[in-house]
N, C-alpha and C positions, 0 to 999 in steps of 0.2 A: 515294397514291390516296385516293379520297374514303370514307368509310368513314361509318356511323352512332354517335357520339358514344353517343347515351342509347338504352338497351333500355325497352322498355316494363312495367310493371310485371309478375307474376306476375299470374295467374288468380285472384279469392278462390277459396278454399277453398268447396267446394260445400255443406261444412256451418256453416259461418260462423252465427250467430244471425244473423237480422233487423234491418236498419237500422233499429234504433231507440234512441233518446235514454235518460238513466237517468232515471224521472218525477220526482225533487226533487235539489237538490243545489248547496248556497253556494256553491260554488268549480268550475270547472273539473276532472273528473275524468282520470287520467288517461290518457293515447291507448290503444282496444285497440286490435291491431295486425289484429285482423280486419273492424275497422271502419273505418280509415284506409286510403287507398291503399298496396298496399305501395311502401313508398319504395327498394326495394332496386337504383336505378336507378346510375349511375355518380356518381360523387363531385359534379357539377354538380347532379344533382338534389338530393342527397344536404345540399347546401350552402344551395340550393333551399328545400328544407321548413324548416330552421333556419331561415331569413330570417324566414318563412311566420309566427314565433313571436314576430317582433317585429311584423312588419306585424298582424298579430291584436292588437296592445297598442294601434295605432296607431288601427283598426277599434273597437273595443270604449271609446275615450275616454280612455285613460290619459294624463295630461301630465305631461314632466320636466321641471323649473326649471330654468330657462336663465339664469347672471348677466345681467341689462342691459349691460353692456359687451361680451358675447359677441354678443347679439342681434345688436348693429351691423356686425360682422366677420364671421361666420359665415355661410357660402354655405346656402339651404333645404335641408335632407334631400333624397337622391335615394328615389323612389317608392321603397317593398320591393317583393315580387313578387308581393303579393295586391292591393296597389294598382294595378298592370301588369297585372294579370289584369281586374282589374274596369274598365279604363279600355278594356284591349280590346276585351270586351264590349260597352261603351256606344259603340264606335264602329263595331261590327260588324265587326270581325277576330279574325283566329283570335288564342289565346297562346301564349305560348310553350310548351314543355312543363313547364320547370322552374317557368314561373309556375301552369299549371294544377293541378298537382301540388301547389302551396303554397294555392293557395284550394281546393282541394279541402279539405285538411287542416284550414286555418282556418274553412271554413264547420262541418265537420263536431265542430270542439270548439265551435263557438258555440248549435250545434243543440242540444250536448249539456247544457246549461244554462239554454238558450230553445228550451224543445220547442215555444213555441205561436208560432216565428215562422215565418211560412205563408213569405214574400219568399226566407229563408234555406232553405228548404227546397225550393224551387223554384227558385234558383239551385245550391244542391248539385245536384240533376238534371238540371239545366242541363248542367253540370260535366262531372257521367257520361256522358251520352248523346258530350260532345265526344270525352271521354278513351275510352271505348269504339272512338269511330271514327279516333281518329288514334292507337289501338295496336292497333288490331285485336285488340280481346278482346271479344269480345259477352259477357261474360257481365257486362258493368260496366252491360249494357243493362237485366238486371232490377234490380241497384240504383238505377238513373236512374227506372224507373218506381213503385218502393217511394216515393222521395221528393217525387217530382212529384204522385202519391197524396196523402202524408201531406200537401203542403202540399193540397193540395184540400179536405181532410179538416179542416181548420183553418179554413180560407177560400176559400169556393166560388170556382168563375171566376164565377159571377153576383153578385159580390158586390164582384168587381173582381180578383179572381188571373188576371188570363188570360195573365201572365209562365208558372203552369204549366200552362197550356192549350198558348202556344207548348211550350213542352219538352214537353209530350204529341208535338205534330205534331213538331218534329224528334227525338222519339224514333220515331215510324214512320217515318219518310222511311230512319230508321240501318236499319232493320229491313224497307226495301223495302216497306213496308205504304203505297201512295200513298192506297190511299180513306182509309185510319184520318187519314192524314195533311191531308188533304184536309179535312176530317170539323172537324179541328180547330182549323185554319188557318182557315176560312170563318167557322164561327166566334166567334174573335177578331176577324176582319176586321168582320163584322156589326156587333159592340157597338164597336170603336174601329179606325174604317177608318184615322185617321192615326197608328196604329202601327208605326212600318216595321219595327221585328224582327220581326215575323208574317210578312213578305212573302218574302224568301229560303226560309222552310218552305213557302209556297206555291208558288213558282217550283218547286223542287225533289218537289213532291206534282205539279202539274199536268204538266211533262217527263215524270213517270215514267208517267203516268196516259196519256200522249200528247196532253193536251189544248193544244197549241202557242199558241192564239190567247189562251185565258184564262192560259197564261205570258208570254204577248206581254204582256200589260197587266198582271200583277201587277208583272212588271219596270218597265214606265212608271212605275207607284203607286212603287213603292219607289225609284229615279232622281229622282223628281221630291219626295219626303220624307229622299232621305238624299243626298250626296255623298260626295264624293273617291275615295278607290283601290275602297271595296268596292262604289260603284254603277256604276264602269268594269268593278271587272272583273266582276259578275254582266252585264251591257251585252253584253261580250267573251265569257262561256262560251253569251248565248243567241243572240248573231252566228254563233257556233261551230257552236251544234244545227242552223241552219238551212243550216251550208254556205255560210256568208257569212266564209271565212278569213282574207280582207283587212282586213274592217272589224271581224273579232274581233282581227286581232292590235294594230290601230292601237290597239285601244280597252285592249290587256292592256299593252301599251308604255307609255300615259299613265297607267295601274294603276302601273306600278312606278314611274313615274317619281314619283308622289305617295305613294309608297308612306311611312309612317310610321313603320314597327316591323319588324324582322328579318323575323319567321315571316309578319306583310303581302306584303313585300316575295317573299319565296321562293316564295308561292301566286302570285303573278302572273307569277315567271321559270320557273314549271311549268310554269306555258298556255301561255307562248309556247314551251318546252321539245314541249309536244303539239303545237300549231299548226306548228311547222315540222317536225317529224315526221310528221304527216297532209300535210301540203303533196310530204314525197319527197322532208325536206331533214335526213338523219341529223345530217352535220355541224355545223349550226348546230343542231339539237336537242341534242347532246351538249353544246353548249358553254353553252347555257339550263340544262337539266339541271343541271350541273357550277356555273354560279353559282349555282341555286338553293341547290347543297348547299353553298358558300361561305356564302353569306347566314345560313343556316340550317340545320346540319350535322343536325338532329333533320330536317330536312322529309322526304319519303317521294319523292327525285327521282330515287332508284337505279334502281327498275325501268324507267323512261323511258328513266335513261340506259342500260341491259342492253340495251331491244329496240333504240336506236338504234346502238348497239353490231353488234349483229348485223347490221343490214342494212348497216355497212361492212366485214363481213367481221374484226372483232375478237370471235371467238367468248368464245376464252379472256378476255379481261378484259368481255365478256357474261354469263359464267358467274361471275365474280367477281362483280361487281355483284346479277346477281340473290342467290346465296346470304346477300352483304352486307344485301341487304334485305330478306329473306325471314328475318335471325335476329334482326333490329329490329323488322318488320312484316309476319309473314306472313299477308298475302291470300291468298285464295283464288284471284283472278286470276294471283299470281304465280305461283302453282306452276302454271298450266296454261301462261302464259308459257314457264317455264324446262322444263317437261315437252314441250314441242312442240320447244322448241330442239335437247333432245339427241334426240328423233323425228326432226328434220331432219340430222343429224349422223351417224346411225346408229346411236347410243346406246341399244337401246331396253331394254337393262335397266335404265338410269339411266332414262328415261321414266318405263317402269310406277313404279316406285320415286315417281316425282314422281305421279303419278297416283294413284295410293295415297296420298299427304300430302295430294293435295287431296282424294277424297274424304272422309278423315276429320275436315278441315277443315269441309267442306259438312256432314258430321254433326252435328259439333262446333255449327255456326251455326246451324240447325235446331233444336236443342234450346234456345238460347237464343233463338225468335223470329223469325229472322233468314229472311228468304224468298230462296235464289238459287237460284230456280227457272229465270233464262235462262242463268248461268254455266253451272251444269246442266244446263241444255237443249244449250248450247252446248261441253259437254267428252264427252255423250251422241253427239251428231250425228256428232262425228267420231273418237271414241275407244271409244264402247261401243254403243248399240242408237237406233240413230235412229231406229225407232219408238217407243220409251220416250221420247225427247227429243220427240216430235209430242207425244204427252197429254199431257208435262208442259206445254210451252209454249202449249196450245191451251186449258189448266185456267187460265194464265196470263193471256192474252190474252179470255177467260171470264171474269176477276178485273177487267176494263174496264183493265190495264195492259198497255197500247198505245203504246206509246211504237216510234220507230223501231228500237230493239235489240232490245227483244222482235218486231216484224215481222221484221225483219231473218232474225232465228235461229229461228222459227219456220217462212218460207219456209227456206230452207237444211233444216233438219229434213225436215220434206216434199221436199223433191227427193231429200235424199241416202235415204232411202226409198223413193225411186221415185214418187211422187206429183207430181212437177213441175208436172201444169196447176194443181194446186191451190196449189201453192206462188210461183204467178206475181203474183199481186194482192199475196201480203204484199212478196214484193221490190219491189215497184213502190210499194207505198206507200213499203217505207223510202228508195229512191231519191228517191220524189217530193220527203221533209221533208227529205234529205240528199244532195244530187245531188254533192259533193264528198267522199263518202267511198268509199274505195279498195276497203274490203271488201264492202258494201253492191252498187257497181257493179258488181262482179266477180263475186259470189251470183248477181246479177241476167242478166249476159250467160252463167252459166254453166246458168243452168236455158233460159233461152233456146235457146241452146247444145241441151239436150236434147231441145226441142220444135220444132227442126229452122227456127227463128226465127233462119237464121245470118247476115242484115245487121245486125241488132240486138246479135245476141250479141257480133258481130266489134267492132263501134263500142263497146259498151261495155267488152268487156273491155281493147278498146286504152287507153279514158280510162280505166279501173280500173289500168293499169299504167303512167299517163304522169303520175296522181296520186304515186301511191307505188307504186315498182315491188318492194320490198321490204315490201308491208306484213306478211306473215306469211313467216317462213319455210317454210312448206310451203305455204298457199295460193297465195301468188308466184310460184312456179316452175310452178305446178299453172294457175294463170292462163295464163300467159306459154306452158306449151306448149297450151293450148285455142289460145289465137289462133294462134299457129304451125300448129295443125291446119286454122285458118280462112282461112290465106293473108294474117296480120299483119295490122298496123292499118289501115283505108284510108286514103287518100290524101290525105285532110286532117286526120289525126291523126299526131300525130309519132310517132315510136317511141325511149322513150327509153332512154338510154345505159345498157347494161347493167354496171353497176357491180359491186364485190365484195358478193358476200351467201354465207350458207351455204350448202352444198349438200345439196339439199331432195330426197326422196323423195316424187312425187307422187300426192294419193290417187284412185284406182279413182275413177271416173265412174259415177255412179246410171243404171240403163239407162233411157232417154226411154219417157213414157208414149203412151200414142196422143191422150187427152184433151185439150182447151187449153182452159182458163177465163177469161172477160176481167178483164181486170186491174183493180183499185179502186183509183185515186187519190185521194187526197185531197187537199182543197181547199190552193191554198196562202197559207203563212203569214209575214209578212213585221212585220221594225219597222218603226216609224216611220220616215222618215227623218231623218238624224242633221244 
């Protein structure tokens, strides 16, 4: 089985001193270990940081004497893995983990000796805000912001730093913060519109912010300044937002196909791992999944392959997988993942149990910053107090972050409440930006459903189950018998093959209000054509 190779670092220590440099000092001091990432990662990593000690000789200028007759015969040195890290960078892909982990180390002896280099100091935070998000430790987010500071603190972005102006905006975007992000991205963009690393923080501040059209064109800007796999596949994930799953996949297929580097390559066999999962197609999701973790045994394609797992009915090696992933990278999505699963199963001591890790996860992320105000809205809705889940997301949605998941789970909150007519405009906006998604439709024909709306409701909850008829294990079944109560799909919608999934426990229907409010669509949003 596919398994996660490298654990992500430990937590720093909460009382750690202060990322900061020693103020004088001729030589290299040597590494505190509360000050370097802990390396106590599996022997790969392990081998990782040692490189890290020569590529740092390589970084810093050293040269060894090479006989002249060696010159002639000798193949060039292959990169170390601070050279791989920094090349990744300059091309806009991710690294590897064992390379990030070695320029992490290596920027942070170099700081310690050149306290006044602003570049090096804004590439360390760089670093963090990554490594915080591809191990799921927020707490590497206030180191990211300490250094992103200090280099500012050295050398203004008016001065020309706006390398830690971007690391400002992708440290909000890590932290759900779209306006801050937003805020900083603009910006950048302002003083040097032909920077394309600003633009992905902007893509990713505008989606979340829900501003679709001004993502529509940051994506153009950065397409048209950057090429190959990372302007396919940013191309393919905004093909994706829109519900356009055909010209997202073609576009995530040509991504891997030019893909350049392992951890490259494994982000693009993820989307298309999501993309035929949202399409209703487990099996080929499993087997996208399963290369990506070939390609890339560090990448995070376990939980993908868990849910697609489940909707064929392999529960047990579902439940393997999530835990596999969950002890490498535990999100806060997975454990509501793997906490619904054994909800669907009948589990529900194992549940609460799961339900309880995510809450104190959600804590945990909170105190670091971290805003998952709709995860929370949406583990509230249908596990704890759906009125507590309406203020949260309605405080959210208040914050101008508007994006489709936040409407989404805000209508939902409100129905399952009992407020349905109010709840009707936000589903219909997230239908309106994503009329190919399973959940979304099925929200929508289900509040419907409750306001006694039942052509509408019957029509969409049939296309909410002809997308993915498995998309949730309790939502699904919970779907599937609504239409069954509507007298199935009509007659020009297919009804499809009811395949193995788990067997779901479905929840209590919000009693219909008497109210109906009209619905607010939003305008829509389209690329270019390709």
């Amino acid at each position: 089985m596919d398994v996660m190779p490298q654990q992500p670092p430990e937590s720093p220590d909460s009382t750690e001193p202060p990322l900061e440099p020693p103020e004088t000092g001729p030589a290299p001091p040597d590494p505190d270990p509360a000050e370097l990432p802990p390396l106590s990662l599996r022997t790969t990593l392990r081998r990782a940081a040692m490189g890290a000690v020569a590529a740092a000789v390589l970084v810093t200028g050293a040269v060894v004497a090479v006989p002249d007759d060696e010159k002639k015969s000798a193949p060039p040195p292959a990169p170390g893995p601070v050279s791989r890290a920094l090349k990744a960078r300059d091309m806009g892909s991710p690294a590897s983990l064992s390379d990030l982990t070695a320029l992490i180390g290596d920027r942070q002896q170099w700081v310690g000796t050149h306290p006044s280099d602003a570049p090096s100091w804004a590439l360390l935070g760089t670093a963090f805000v990554e490594w915080g998000q591809r191990s799921a430790d927020a707490a590497y987010y206030g180191r990211a912001e300490q250094a992103l500071k200090r280099s500012l603190d050295i050398q203004p972005g008016e001065n020309g730093n706006t390398a830690a102006w971007v690391g400002l905006a992708t440290l909000a975007n890590a932290r759900h913060d779209f306006v801050t992000a937003k805020k900083w991205g603009e910006t950048v963009r302002a003083r040097q519109p032909k920077q394309w690393n600003v633009y992905p923080a902007l893509i990713d501040a505008y989606n979340g912010l829900g501003d679709y059209r001004s993502a529509n064109t940051a994506v153009e800007k950065f397409t048209a300044l950057h090429s190959g796999a990372p302007a396919l596949l940013r191309t393919a994930q905004r093909y994706r937002d829109l519900g356009r799953r055909e010209d997202a996949r073609a576009d995530a297929q040509a991504a891997a196909d030019r893909a350049t580097t392992p951890a490259q390559k494994a982000e693009c066999l993820y989307l298309l791992g999501e993309l035929a999962w949202e399409r209703g197609e487990p099996d080929k999701a499993v087997a996208q999944y399963s290369a990506a973790l070939r390609t890339d045994r560090a990448h995070p394609s376990l939980a993908g392959r868990a849910r697609a797992m489940v909707a064929l009915g392999r529960t047990d090696e579902a439940e393997r997988d999530y835990k596999a992933a969950l002890a490498g990278l535990p999100r806060p999505e997975y454990m509501l993942e793997l906490g619904e699963l054994y909800e669907s199963l009948g589990r529900d001591e194992d549940a609460r149990s799961q339900y309880a890790q995510l809450g104190t996860a959600l804590t945990r992320d909170a105190g670091e910053g971290v805003d998952n105000a709709t995860l929370r809205g949406r583990f509230e809705t249908d596990h704890g107090d759906p009125a507590a889940a309406v203020k949260l997301l309605k405080a959210e949605w208040d914050r101008s972050h508007r994006s489709a998941a936040v409407a989404d789970a805000l209508g939902w909150a409100l129905h399952r409440s009992g407020d349905s007519s109010a709840a009707l405009q936000y589903a219909t906006r997230a239908v309106a930006t994503d009329g190919q998604s399973a959940p979304y439709m099925s929200h929508l024909g289900a509040i419907q459903q409750a306001l006694k709306d039942y052509g509408p409701a019957r029509r969409n909850l049939a296309e909410a189950l002809l997308i993915n008829p498995h998309f949730s294990p309790l939502e699904g079944p919970a779907a599937q018998k609504a239409l069954d109560a509507l007298g199935g799909p009509p007659a020009d919608v297919p009804q499809p093959a009811r395949g193995p999934a788990s067997a779901a426990k479905p929840r209590p229907v919000a009693p219909a209000p008497q109210r109906h409010a009209p619905a607010e669509a939003p305008a829509s949003h389209v690329l270019s054509s390709r």
